[in-house]
N, C-alpha and C positions, 0 to 999 in steps of 0.2 A: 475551566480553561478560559486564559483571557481572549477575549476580542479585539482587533483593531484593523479598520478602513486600509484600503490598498495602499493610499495617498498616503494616508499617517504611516503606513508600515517602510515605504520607500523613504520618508524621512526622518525617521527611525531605527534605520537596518541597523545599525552597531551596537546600538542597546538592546532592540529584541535577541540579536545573537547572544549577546552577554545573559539573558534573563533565559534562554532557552540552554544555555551550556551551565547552567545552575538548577538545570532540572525543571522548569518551566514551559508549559505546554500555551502555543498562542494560535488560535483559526485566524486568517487574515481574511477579511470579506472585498465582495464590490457589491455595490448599490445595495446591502444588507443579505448578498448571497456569500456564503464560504465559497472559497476556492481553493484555501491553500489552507494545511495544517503544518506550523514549524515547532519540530519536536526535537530531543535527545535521540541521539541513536541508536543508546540502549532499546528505545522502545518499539524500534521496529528491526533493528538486527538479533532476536532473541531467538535462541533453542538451537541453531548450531545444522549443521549437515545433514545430522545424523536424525533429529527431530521433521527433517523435511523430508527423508528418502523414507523415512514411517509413513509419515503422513499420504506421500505417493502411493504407497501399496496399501493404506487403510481405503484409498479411495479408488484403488484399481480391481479389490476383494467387493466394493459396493457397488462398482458399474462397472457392470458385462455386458459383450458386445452380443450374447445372446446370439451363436450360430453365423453373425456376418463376420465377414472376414476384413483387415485392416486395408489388403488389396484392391478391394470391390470398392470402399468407400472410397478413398483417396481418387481412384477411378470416376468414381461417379461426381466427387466433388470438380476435377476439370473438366466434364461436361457443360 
């Protein structure tokens, strides 16, 4: 994945677009931290509805509320 500074990326933007709508992945840093990843769409619009409403119930068959009820919590949480 390429790299490049905030500064260079705001003077930049119409070519990174160009480089990222050809399938190019770019982190854009400040002071040598990542802040921002500019990607394809494909790579984070993937597997559709129907991959996500699984995924909900794979992880609602892993974590049980074990005995408490959804009422009580919510309740307790606006205390």
């Amino acid at each position: 994945m390429e790299t490049i500074g905030a500064h260079e990326a705001r003077n930049q933007f119409s070519s990174l677009l160009e480089r990222v709508h050809r399938g190019a992945r770019v982190a854009i840093t400040k002071r040598g931290v990542t802040v921002a990843v500019l990607q394809p769409p494909d790579h984070i619009l993937t597997g559709g509805t129907e991959s996500v409403i699984a995924e909900l119930r794979t992880f609602r068959r892993r974590h049980r509320l074990n005995g408490l009820q959804i009422r009580d919590l919510i309740e307790e949480g606006r205390r």
